[in-house]
Each structure stands twice: as C-alpha cells, then as structure tokens.
C-alpha positions in Angstrom: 38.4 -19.8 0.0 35.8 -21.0 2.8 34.4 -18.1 5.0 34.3 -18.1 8.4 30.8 -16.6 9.1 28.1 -18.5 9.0 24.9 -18.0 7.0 22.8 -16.9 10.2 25.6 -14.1 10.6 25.9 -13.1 7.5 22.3 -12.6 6.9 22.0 -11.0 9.9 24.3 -8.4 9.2 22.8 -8.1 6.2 19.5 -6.9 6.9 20.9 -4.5 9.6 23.5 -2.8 7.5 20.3 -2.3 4.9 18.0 -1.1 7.3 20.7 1.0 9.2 21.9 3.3 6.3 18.5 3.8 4.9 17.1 7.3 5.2 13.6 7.1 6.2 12.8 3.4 6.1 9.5 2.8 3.6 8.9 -0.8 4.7 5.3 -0.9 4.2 5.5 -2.3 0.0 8.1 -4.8 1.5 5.8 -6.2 4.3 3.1 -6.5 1.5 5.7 -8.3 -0.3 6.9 -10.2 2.4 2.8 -11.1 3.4 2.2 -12.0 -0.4 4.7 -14.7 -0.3 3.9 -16.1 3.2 0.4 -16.3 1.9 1.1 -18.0 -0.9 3.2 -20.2 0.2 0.5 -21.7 3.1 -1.2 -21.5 0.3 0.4 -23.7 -1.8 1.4 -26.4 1.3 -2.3 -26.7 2.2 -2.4 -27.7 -1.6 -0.1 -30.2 -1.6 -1.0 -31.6 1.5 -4.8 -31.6 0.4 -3.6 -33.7 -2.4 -1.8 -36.1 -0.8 -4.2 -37.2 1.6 -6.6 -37.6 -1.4 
C-alpha cells in the first residue's frame, strides 16, 4: 500500500507531534547531538575533498 504523504510531510509532522506532547522540552543534549554530527560530517567532507584534490 503506497502513502499518500510525502516524506517532507511526514517528517514534519513528526518532529512537531514529538516536540508538542513533550512536557518541558530538554533540547540542549539533542543540539549537542545534533552539533556533533554536523561537525563531523564537515569534517569528514573536507576530508574527502582534501584527498581528492591530492
């Protein structure tokens, strides 16, 4: 069975159904979290990139 939402919408309404019904909202370890990966992950294309040129 195919769904008729698409992936932007269902996402979407997944993050704001979780934030909505939370009682108090500790977002802090999930903005390090979030930070960690961004970090590594520029991390790890400046990296690759470095090596290609190489």
């Amino acid at each position: 069975m195919k769904t008729t939402n698409s992936l932007r919408v269902r996402a979407s309404r997944f993050f704001s159904d979780r934030y909505a019904y939370r009682e108090r909202p500790d977002y802090l370890i999930e903005l390090v979290a979030f930070g960690i990966i961004v970090i590594t992950v520029t991390l790890s294309l400046a990296n690759a990139m470095a090596t290609a040129v190489k």
